[in-house]
C-alpha positions in Angstrom: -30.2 -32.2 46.0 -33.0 -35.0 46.6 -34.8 -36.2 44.1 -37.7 -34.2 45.1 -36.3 -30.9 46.0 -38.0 -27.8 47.6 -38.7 -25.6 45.0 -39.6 -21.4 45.7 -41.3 -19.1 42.9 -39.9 -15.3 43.4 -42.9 -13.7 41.2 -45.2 -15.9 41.8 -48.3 -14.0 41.3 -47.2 -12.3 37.8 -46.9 -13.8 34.0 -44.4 -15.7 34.2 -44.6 -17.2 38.0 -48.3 -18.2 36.8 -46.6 -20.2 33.8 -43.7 -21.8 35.8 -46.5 -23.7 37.8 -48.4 -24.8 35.2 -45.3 -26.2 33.1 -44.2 -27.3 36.3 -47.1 -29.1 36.2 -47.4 -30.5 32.7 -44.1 -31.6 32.6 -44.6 -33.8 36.0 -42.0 -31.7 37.4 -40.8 -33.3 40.7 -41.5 -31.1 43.6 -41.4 -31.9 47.3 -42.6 -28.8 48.3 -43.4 -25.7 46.4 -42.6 -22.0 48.0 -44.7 -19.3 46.9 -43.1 -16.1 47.1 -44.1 -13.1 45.8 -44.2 -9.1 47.6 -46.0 -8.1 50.7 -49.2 -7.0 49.4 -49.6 -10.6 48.0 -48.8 -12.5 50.8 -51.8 -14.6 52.9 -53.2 -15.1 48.9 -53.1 -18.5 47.6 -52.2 -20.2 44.3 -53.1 -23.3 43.5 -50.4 -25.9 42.5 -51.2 -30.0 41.9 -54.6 -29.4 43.3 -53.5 -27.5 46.8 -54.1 -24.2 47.7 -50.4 -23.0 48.4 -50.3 -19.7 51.2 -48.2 -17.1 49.3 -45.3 -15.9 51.6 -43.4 -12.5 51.9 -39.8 -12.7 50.5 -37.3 -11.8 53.0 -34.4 -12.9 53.1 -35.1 -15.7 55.4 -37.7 -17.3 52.9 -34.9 -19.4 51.1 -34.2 -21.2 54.5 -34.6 -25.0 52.9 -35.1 -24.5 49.4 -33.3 -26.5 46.7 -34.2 -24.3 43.5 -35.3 -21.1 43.6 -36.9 -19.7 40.0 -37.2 -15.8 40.2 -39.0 -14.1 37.6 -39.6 -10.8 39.8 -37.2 -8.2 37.8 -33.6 -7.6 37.7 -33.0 -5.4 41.2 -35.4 -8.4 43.1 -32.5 -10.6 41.6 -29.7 -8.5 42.4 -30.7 -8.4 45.8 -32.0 -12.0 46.7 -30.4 -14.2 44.4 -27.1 -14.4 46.4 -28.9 -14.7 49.2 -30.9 -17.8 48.2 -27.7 -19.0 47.0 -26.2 -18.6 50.5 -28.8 -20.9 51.9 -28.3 -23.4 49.6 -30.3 -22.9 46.8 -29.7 -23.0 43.0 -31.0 -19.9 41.4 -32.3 -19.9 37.8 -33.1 -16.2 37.0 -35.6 -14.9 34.7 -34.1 -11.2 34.7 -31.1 -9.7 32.9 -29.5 -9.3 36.2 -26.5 -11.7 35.7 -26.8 -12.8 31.9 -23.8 -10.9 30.7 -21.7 -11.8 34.7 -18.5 -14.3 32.4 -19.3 -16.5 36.2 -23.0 -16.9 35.1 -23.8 -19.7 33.0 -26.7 -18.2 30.3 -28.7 -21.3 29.4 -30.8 -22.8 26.4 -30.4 -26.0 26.9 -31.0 -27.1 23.1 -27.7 -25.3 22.6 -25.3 -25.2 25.9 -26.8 -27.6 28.5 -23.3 -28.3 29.6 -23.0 -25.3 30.8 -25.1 -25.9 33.4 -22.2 -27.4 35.1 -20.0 -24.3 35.4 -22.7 -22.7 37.9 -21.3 -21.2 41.3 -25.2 -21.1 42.2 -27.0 -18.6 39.4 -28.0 -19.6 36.5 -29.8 -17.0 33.6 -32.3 -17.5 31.8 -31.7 -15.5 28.4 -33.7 -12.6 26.8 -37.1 -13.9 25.4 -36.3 -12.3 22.0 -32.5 -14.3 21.8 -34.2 -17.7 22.9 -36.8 -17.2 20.1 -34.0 -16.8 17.2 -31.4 -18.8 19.0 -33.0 -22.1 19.5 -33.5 -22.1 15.5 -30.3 -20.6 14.6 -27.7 -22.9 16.7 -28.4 -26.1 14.8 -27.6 -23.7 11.3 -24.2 -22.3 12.9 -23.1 -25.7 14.1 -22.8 -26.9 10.8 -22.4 -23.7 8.8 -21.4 -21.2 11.2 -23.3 -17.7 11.0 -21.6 -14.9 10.1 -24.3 -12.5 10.7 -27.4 -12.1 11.3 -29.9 -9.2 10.8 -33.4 -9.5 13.4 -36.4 -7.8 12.7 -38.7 -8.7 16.5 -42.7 -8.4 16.7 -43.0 -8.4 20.1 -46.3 -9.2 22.0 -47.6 -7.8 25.3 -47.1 -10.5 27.4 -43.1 -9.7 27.3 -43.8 -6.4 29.4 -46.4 -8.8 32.0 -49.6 -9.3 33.1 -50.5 -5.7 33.2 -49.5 -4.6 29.7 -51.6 -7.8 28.7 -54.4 -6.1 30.4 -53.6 -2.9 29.5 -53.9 -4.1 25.7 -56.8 -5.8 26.0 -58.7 -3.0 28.2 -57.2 -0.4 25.3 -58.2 -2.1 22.9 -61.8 -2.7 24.4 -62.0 1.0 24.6 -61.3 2.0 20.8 -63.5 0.0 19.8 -66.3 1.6 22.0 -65.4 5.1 21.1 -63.8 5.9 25.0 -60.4 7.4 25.7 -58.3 5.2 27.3 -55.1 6.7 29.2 -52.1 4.2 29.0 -50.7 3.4 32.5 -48.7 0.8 31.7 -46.6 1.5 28.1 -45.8 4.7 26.9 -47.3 4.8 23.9 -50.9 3.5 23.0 -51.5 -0.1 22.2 -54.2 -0.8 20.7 -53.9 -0.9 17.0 -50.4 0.4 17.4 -47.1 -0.4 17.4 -43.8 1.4 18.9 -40.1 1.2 19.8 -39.8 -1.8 22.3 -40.6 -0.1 25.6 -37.2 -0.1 27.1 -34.0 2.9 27.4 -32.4 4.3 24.0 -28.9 4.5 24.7 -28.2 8.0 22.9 -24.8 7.0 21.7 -25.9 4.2 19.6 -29.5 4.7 19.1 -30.3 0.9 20.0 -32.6 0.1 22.8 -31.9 -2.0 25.6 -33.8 -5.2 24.4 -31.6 -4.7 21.1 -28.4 -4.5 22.8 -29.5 -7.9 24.9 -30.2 -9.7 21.9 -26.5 -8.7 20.7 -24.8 -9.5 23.7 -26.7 -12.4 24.4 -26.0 -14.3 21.4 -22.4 -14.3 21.5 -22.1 -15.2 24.8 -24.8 -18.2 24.2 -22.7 -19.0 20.6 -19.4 -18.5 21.9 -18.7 -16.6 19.4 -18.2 -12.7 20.1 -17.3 -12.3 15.9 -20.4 -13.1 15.2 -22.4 -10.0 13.5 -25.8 -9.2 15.0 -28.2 -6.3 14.0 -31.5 -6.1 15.5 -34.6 -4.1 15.4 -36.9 -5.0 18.7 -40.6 -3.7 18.0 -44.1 -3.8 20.4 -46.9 -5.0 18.3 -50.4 -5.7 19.7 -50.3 -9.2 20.5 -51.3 -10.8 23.7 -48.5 -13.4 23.7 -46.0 -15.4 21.5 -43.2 -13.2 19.9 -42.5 -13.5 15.8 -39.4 -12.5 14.5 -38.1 -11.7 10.9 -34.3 -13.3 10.7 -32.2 -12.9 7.9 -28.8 -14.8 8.2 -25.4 -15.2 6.4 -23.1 -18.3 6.5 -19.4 -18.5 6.1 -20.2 -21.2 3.2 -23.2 -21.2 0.7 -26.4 -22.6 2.0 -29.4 -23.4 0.6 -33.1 -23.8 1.7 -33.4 -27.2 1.3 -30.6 -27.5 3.7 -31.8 -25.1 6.2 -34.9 -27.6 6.2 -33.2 -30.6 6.6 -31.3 -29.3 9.6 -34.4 -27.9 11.3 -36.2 -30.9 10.8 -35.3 -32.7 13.5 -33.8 -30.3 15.7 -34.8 -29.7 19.8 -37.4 -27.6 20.0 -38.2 -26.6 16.8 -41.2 -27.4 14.4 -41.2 -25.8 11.0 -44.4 -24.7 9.8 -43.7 -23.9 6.2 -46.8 -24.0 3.9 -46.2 -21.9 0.7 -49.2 -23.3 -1.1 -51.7 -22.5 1.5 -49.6 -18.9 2.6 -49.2 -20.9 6.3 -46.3 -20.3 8.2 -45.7 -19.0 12.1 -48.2 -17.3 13.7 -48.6 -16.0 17.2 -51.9 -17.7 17.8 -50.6 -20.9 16.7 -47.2 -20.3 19.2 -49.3 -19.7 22.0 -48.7 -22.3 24.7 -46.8 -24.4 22.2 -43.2 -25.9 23.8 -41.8 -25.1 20.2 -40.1 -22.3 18.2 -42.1 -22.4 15.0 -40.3 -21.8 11.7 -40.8 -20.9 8.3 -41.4 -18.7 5.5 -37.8 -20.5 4.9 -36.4 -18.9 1.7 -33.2 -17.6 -0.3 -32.1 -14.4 0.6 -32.1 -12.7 -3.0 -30.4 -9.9 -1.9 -27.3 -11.8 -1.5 -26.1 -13.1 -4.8 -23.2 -15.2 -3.5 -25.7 -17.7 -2.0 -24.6 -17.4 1.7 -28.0 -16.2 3.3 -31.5 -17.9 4.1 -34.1 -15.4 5.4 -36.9 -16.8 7.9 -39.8 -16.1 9.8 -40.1 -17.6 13.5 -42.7 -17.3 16.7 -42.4 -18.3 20.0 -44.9 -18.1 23.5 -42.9 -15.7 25.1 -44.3 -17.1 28.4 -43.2 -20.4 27.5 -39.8 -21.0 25.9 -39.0 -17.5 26.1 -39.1 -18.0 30.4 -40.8 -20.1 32.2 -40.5 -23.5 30.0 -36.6 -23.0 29.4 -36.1 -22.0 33.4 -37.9 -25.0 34.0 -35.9 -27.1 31.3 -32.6 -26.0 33.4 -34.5 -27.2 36.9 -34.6 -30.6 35.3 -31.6 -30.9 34.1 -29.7 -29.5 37.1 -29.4 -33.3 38.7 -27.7 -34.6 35.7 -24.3 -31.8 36.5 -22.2 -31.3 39.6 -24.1 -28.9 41.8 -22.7 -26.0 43.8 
């Protein structure tokens, strides 16, 4: 791959796609030529990247001819279908979806905890679940040195997770209660302004957990290496625009204390604890949004658990941000540094 490779967006014109050019950007990102690729109906409109206007292009599957890295961000069964073909003509594919997270010949990537595996790619690599990266990024430099047992997640999760329009959709809804209109909800199934509900994906009737809950599971024992590892999880949709808080509760194999929790956080990769007891200050979603960082804190025994083994904490995240676009982009950068397909 040059050092300035050609670089395609699938999804450009949604949440995420928007975010991957402006971190892209920020992060002086080196691109030869950037391919904007996005559904029919969008194509002929332009984004604007560096100062250019770029022409948005249909995807087809000859829209990969000549690319280097291919981000997708466009939903799983866009993946499913184009990612092996980009891949066939010659691209590296780093996908946003849960199309091939839990595929054993799919690296699943944060780099703060498995860069390395970057090297094991045969052309895809995943970017995790926006709720996993959010808890794993703080976890993994606790279960390196202590490992964790288990680990019980309570998610708030904001609109942006479900897109653009569900941002809208909350904002518009909200808007609307506060005028005294009826709003009818097009995008969630359940209202959203001053509300919150089950995270808006399938109940499996057999074990009652939704589909964002069984990705967190899943996710973080393939990421941790580690399929003993307990995981319970409770995925919610509050009204937030963006930036996803989380309520994590975790037990260690030996007894670990808060002060050591801190230590350990204190200097880890993209982390920044925010732990104010005097002023009641700790993660907030407006304070995550469009921060590179996992913020931590509320960082406390767990007095439920008498043996001294568990730390309970409170975490937020841009979902946008380190929960897809900036971690996608954090494996484009690193993809010169490890054998290529």
């Amino acid at each position: 791959m040059s050092n300035d490779p050609v670089v395609a967006i699938v999804g450009v014109t949604g949440a995420v796609g928007a975010e991957f050019i402006a971190t892209m950007d920020r992060r002086n990102f080196r691109v030869g030529k950037l391919k904007a690729l996005a559904s029919a109906r969008s194509a002929g409109k332009t984004v604007t990247f560096r100062g250019k206007q770029i022409v948005i292009e249909e995807l087809t599957e000859r829209a990969f001819d000549g690319v280097d890295i291919a981000l997708f961000s466009a939903g799983g069964s866009i993946s499913r279908k184009f990612a092996p073909i980009a891949v066939k003509a010659g691209a590296v594919v780093v996908d946003n979806s849960s199309a091939f997270r839990m595929d054993p010949n799919v690296p699943l990537v944060i780099p703060e905890i498995n860069a390395g595996r970057i090297r094991d790619h045969k052309g895809i690599i995943a970017n995790p679940n926006c709720a996993a990266i959010t808890a794993l990024v703080p976890l993994w430099p606790i279960h390196r040195e202590n490992r964790i047992k288990r680990v019980i997640i309570a998610t708030y999760q904001a609109a942006s997770g479900a897109g653009a329009a569900a941002m809208d959709e909350l904002v518009e809804s909200t808007r609307a209660s506060l005028e005294g209109r009826s709003y009818q909800q097009k995008v969630l199934p359940h209202p959203y302004a001053f509300n919150l509900f089950n995270h808006n994906t399938t109940i499996d009737p057999a074990t009652g957990y939704n589909d964002e809950e069984t990705k967190v599971i899943k996710e973080t024992r393939k990421i941790f290496e580690d399929e003993r590892i307990a995981v319970g999880v409770t995925c919610v949709r509050v009204p937030v625009l963006r930036a996803h808080c989380e309520a994590i509760t975790f037990e260690c194999e030996r007894p670990i204390g808060e002060a050591e929790v801190r230590k350990l956080l204190a200097n880890a990769p993209g982390v920044k604890v925010v732990d104010d007891r005097t002023n009641n200050y700790f993660p907030m979603p407006i304070d995550a949004s469009g921060q590179d960082d996992v913020l931590v804190g509320r960082i406390r025994q767990d007095l439920s658990d008498p043996s001294g083994h568990s730390i309970s904490m409170f975490v937020a995240a841009d979902q946008l941000l380190k929960g897809a676009a900036l971690n996608a982009i954090q494996i484009a950068e690193l993809l010169p540094q490890h054998a290529m397909a």
